[in-house]
N, C-alpha and C positions, 0 to 999 in steps of 0.2 A: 256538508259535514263541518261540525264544528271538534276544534284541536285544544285537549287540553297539553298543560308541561303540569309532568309528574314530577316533583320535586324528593329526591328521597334523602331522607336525612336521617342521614349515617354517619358513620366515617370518612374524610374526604371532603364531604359536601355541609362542612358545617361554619365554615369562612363567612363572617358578614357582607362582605366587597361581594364575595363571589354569589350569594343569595341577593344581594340587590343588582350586581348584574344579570344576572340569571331573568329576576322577577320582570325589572325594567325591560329589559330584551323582550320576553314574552310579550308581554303588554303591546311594547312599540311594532311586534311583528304580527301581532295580530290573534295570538292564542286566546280563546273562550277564559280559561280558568288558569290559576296555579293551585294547584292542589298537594298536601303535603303527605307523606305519612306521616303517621301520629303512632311513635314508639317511644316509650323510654329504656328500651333495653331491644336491642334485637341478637338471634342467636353468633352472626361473626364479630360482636362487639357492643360493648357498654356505651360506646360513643353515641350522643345522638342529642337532636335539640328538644325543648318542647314544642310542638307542632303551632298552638295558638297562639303562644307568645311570641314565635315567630311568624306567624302570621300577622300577626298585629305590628310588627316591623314593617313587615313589604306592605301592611293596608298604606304606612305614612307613604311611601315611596312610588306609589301607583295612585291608578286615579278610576279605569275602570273594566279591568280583569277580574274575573270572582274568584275569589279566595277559599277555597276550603279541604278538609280531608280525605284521605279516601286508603283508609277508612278509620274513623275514630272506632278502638273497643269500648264500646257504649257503658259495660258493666265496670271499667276499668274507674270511673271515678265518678262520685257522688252525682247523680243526674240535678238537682237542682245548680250546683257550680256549674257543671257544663251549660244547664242553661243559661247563664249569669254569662261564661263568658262567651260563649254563641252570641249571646244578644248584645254584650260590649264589642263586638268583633263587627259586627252587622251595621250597631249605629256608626262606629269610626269610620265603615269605608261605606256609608251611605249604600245600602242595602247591597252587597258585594259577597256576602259569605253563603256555605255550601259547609253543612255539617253532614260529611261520608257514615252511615252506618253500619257496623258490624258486632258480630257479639267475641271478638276475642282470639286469637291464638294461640301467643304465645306465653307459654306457662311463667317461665321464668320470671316476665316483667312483672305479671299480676303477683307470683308471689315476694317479689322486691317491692313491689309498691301500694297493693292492694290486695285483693283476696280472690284466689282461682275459682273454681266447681267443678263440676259437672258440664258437659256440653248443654244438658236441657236446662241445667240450671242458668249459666249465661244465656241462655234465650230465657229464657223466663224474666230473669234478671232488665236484659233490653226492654222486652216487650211493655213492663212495666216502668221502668225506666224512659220511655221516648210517650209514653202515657202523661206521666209527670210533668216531662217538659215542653209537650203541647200547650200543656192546661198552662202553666207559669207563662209563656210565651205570649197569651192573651190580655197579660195586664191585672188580670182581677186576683184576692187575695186568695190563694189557694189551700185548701183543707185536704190533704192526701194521708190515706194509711194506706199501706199496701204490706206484701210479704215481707220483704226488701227495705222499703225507701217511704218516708214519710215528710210529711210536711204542713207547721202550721201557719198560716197564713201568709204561705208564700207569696211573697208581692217581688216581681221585676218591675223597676223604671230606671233608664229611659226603657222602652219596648224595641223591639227589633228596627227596623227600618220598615222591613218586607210583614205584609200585611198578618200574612198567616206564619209568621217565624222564619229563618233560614229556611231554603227547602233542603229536604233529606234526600241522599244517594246512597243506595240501598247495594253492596258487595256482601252481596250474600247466594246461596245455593241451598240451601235445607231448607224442609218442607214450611217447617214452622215460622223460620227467618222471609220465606217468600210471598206468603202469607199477611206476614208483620210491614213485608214492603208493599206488598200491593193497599194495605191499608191507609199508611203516611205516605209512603216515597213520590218523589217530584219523579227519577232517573232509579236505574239498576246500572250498578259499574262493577260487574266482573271481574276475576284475575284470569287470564289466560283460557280461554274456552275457546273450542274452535266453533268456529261458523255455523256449520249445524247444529249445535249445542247450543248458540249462540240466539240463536232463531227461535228455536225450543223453546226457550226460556223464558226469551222474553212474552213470546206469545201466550206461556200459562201464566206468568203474572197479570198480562189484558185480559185474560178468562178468569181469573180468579179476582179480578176490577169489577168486572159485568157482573158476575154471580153476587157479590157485595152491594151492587147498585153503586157503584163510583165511577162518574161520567169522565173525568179525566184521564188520557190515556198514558199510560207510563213510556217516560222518553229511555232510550236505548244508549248507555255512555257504556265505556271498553276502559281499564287498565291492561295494556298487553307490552308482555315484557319478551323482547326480541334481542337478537344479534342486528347490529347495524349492519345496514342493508341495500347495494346498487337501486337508485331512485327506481327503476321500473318494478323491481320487486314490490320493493315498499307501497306505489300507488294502488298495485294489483293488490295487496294485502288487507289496503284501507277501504279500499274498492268494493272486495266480497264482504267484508263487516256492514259495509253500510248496506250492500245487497240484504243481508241477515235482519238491518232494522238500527244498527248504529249509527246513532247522531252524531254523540264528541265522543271521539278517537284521542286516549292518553295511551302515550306507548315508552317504555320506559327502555332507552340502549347501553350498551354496553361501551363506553369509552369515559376515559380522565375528566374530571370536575372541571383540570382549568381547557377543557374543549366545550364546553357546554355551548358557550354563547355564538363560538362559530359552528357548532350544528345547527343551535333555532333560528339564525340566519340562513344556514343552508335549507333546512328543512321549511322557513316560511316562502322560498325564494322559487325551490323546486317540487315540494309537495304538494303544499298549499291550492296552487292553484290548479293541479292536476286531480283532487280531491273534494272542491266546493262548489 
């Protein structure tokens, strides 16, 4: 089992010291990823950072943790930027990024910052949208018109680091979002599903690989947001997830920002090893 640290940035947890401790700790204790949310509004408050430009901080300050979202709303900003800074995020920390996909929630942000819809129209929206940024991701100048989103001879350089682009983590549930993952996604990283669910899921997105002819098997990663928890509990929790097909385990608790760095010391000291 590999660990990510859920970085959630809000209110509280928006201190630079305390995001490069945070980062740095991980790193030194052994966590797979930092992965950020990526909100510019969420509903208990306005406070929050930008997710990639801070990412692009902790890329200087580490060296080989992977950095990414979970989950960017894909419709929420022009897909050619996103690919732009995906792929400056990628060359800076030498192939290290993880762009989280999702198609949106929260209304309020998209309409402060960008433009709502529909639920099928945010998947439509995505689907076309991670279309785009595949093609841009390979280098050559790109010709796109779409519903949405167009582009004339989009060219990125430098190019990603990772051959075929950042790989995508796919937090999603609806038919057509699982679909869209089984087609690109590296990983599926859920909110909060239980075990059986958990299993489900993941197994209809490896049936919906085969039926496509896509020999790569979709890896199994968890966002789970808990109460902090006596270490047996917690091993047993991590335990049955990986039973279900979970590889990295992000679990997001419930205590003060400035405790952060003595839980992923506790949590690399006593979990860790009863987990991998």
């Amino acid at each position: 089992m590999e660990h990510l640290l859920i970085y959630p940035v809000k209110k509280g947890y928006l201190d630079p010291e305390l995001i490069k401790d945070v980062a740095t700790s991980a790193e030194k204790n052994g966590f797979h990823a930092f992965l950020s949310w990526d909100h510019y509004m969420l509903p208990e408050a306005p406070d929050t950072l930008d997710a990639w430009n801070m990412l692009s901080y902790v890329c200087g300050l580490t060296s080989q943790i992977k950095l990414g979202t979970v989950v960017t709303p894909i419709p929420f900003r022009p897909p050619s930027h996103l690919a732009k800074i995906t792929s400056t995020l990628d060359h800076l920390s030498n192939g290290r990024s993880i762009l989280g996909v999702g198609a949106g929630w929260h209304k309020p942000e998209f309409e402060g910052f960008s433009e709502w819809g529909t639920p099928g129209e945010r998947v439509s929206k995505t689907a076309e949208a991670i279309d785009l940024i595949t093609k841009l991701w390979t280098g050559k100048p790109v010709n796109f018109t779409g519903k949405y989103y167009n582009s004339t001879n989009g060219e990125i350089c430098p190019l990603p680091i990772q051959a075929s682009g950042p790989p995508l983590w796919f937090g999603v549930r609806g038919k057509r979002m699982l679909r869209l993952a089984a087609q690109y996604g590296e990983a599926w990283i859920p909110t909060n599903i239980r075990p059986d669910e958990y299993a489900g899921g993941l197994q209809q997105l490896r049936n919906i690989q085969e039926s496509m002819g896509i020999k790569h098997k979709m890896k199994g990663a968890l966002q789970n947001f808990t109460a902090f928890e006596e270490s047996s509990k917690f091993i047993e929790t991590i335990n049955t997830y990986e039973s279900a097909g979970c590889e990295y385990y992000g679990t997001v608790w419930s205590y003060p920002p400035n405790e952060m760095v003595e839980r992923i010391e506790w949590y690399a000291k006593t979990i860790m090893p009863e987990t991998n």
